[in-house]
N, C-alpha and C positions, 0 to 999 in steps of 0.2 A: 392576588396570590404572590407570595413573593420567597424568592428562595439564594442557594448560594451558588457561585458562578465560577470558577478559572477562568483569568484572562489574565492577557500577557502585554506586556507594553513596552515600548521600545523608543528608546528617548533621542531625542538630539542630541545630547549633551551624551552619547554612547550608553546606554545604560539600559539593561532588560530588565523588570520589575514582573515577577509570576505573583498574585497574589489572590485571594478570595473575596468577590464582590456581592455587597447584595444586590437582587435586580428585582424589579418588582411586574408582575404581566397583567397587562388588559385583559379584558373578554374575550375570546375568537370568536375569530370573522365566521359567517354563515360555511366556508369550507375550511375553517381551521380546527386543530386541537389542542391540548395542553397535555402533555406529560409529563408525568413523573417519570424522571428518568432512574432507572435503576443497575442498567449494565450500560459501562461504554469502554472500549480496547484502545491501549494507548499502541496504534502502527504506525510505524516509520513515517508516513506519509503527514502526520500530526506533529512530526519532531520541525516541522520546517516551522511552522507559525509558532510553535510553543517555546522553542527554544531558540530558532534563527540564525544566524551570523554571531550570537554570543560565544563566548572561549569560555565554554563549560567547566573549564579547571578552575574557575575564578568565581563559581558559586558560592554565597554567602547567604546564611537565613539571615531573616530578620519578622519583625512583627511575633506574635504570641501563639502557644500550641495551638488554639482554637481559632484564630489567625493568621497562620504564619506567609511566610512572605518571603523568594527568596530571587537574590541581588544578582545580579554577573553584567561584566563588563563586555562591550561589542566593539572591537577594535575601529577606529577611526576610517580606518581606509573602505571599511566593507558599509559604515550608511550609507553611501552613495546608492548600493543597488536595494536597499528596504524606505527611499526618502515616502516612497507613497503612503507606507505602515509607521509613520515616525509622530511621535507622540500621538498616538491614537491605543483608546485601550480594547485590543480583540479576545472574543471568545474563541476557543480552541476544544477543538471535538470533532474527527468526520462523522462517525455515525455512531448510535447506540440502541437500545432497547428498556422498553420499559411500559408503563398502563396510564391509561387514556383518564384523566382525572377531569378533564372538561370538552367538553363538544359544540360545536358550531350547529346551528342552527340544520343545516344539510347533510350534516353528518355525525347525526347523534347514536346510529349504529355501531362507533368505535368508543362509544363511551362504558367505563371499564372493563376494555379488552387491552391484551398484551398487544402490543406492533415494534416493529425493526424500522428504524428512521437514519434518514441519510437528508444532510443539510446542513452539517455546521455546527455549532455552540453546543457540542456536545456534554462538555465537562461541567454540568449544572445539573441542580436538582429539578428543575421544572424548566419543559420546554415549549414554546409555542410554535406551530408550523401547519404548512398545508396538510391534507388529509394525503394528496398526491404524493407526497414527498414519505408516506408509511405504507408498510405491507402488515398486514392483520395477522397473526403470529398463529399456528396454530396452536387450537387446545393444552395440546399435549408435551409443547417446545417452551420450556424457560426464559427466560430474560436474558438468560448468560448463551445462549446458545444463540439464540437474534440477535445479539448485540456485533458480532460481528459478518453480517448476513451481507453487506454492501460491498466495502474496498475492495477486500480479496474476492473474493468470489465473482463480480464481477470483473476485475481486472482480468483474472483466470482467462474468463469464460470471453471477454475483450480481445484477448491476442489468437485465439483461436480465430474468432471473428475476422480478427485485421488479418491475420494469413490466409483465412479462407478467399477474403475481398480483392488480396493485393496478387493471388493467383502462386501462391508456397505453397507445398506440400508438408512440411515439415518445421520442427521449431526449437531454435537453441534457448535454452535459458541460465543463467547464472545464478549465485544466491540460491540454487535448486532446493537447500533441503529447507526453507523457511516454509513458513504456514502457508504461502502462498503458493509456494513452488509443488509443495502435497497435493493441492487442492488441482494446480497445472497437471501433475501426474496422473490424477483421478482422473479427469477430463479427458485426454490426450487416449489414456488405457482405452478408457469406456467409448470413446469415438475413434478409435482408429488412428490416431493421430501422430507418426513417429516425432520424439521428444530427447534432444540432446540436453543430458543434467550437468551442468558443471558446479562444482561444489567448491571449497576451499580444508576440508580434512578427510582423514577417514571414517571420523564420530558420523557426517554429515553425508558420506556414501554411504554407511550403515543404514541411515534413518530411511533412506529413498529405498534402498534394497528391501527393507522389511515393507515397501509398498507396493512391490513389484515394479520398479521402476527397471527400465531395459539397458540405458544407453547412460552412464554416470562418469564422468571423467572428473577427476581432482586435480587445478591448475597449481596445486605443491609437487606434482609430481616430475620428477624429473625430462620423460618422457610427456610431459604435457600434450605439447604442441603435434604429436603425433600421434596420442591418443584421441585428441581431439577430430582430429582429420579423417580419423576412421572413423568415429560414430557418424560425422558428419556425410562422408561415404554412405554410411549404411542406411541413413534413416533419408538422405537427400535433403536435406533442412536446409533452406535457404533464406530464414528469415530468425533475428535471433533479439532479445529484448533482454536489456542491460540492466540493473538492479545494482553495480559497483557503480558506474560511471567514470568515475577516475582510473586514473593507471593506463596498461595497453592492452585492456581483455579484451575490449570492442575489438581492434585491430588484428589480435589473433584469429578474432573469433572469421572476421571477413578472408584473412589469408588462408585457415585452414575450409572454406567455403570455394575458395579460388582454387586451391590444390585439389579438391573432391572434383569440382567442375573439370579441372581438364585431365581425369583421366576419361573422359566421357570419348574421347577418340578426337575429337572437334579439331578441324584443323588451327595452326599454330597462328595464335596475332599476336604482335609485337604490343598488344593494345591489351592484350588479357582475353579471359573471357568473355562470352556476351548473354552468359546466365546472370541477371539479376539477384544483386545480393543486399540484403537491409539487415540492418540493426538500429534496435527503438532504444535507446537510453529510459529508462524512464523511474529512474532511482538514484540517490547518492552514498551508497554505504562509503565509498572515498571522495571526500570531496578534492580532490588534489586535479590540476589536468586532464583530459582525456587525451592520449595520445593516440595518433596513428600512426605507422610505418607504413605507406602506402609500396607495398611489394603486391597487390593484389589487382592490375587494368584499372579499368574505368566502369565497369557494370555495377556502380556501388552506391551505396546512402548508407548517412548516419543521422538520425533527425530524434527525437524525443516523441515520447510517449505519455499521454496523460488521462486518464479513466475522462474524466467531466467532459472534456471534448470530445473523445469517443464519444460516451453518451449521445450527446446533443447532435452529432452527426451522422450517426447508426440508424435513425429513423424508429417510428414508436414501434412497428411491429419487432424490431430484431429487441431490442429493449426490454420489451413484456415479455419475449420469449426466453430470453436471460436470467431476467426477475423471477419469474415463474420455476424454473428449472430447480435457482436454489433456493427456492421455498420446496418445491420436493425433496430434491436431496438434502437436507439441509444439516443432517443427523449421518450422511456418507460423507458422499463427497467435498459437501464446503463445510465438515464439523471443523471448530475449533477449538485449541485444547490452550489454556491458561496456568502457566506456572503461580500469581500470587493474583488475588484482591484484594486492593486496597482501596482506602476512600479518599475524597478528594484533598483531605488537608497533608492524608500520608503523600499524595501525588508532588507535594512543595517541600518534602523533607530530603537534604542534599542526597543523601545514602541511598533514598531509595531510585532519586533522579538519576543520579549516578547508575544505577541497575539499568531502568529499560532505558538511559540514552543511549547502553550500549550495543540496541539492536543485537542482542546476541541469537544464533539461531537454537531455538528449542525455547526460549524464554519470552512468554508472552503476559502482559498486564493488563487485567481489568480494574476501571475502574469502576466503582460503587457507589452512588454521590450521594445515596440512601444513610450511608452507613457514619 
């Protein structure tokens, strides 16, 4: 069977090449499948291998409508940190959805049923992989609705987790009103969970309010910094994951945590307080510096955040019960809502690359490899 592919390549000689490959599949193994892929979301998380270290203002097509093919330059200084991905051609896709067009020998039960897949080479028409590696879609749930069942939803359902394990009450988040930050809302309401939103407009406070979101602070605002110190007050949040990366939002985010901590009465250290405070980077909406102003003791960590490793370290039981969760809600709490579908040759036309590299929030793309 053989089908068409996105993959991205990234050259010595500085140069990223996105173009459409044919790829052709074997049989699957006694626990594999083959799908035909039919939904997969392009999330921020996919911009790092798709696009890379390249200076996206410097995109140029090439190759034919039915081919196309498009060029951008990757500054000199930055192969150094991609030498391991360097003239090598990768598939790019974290997850998607779509029906089971061949079956392995042990698992011919998923043979033409709908499933939600997380693994990799998403952006193709046909995919081969473990049977483990898909969830069975129900009945009643589209392709477009499973397609994005994986990243977010478990990311969500991840920081919960890690605040529960690392002994927080409570959880800041930035980037709040993205699809992901909705899905944290849901979460957090429905468990109890107090949740500090920090947003970047008032479009983007709206979006959370119409969710019932409690606790919304917008770091345009003048009174920021003191805004912020009171939800943090209020909710006790002492663990908080980063979605800009760049700039000083981490560090505010630890000072106004440090200022909550010591109205607690505790007596005075020249050292700070000795309430425990984290923040997980685990995004780059800026890629610029992370700065800290350390005006906040010593009771601190700033370290990064990454879903796969969680995974692999959370143990099968807490895993299945994650999984499981958003195959229930999957139509609440982790729905996703898509501003355009396109198909994969539209994915390599500058204009539209130009759209979702912009991470805009409320703006989300599927892709259709169908189409």
């Amino acid at each position: 069977m053989s089908g068409l592919e996105l993959r991205a390549l990234a050259t010595s000689g500085g140069q990223l090449r996105l173009s459409l490959e044919t790829v052709t599949l074997d049989k699957p193994g006694p626990e594999e499948l083959v799908v035909r892929v039919e939904a997969t979301p392009i999330n921020p998380s996919d911009l790092g291998l798709l696009l890379g270290p390249a200076e996206v203002s410097t995109v140029r097509a090439e190759g034919t409508p039915e081919r196309p093919v498009l060029v951008a330059e990757i500054p000199q200084q930055r192969l150094a940190a991609i030498r391991a991905r360097l003239d090598r051609s990768l598939p790019v896709g974290n997850e998607g959805a779509g029906t089971v067009v061949k079956a392995g020998r042990d698992v011919q039960h998923f043979l033409g049923k709908k499933v939600g897949m997380l693994g990799g080479g998403m952006y193709t028409q046909l995919r081969k992989l473990r049977a483990q590696d898909c969830i069975l879609l129900p009945d009643d749930v589209d392709v477009a609705e499973g397609a994005s069942m994986f990243v977010n939803p478990l990311t969500a359902l991840g920081f919960t987790e890690t605040m529960k394990a690392e002994g927080h009450k409570a959880i800041v988040h930035t980037a709040a009103a993205s699809n992901l930050g909705q899905m944290l809302n849901r979460i957090c309401l429905a468990d109890g969970i107090g949740l500090v939103n920090i947003v970047r407009s008032s479009a983007q406070a709206a979006i959370l309010r119409g969710i019932g979101a409690r606790h919304i602070v917008d770091s345009t605002s003048p009174g920021f910094q003191a805004e912020l110190t009171e939800a943090i007050a209020e909710t006790g949040a002492t663990i908080g994951f980063d979605a800009i990366g760049g700039g000083k939002l981490a560090g505010q985010i630890l000072q106004a945590m440090e200022t909550a901590a010591s109205r607690s009465g505790a007596t005075y250290s020249p050292y700070g307080s000795d309430v425990p405070k984290q923040v997980y980077i685990y995004g780059a909406l800026d890629t610029g510096p992370t700065m800290i102003n350390r005006t906040f003791g010593f009771a601190w960590n700033v370290g990064g955040w990454l879903l796969s490793p969680f995974l692999q370290n959370a143990g099968r039981e807490v895993v299945g019960r994650m999984r499981q969760r958003v195959v229930n809600e999957l139509r609440t709490t982790f729905a996703s809502h898509y501003t355009k579908t396109i198909s994969l040759a539209d994915a390599l036309q500058p204009d539209i690359l130009a759209a979702y590299e912009r991470k805009s929030t409320g703006e989300k793309y599927l892709i259709d490899p169908s189409l």
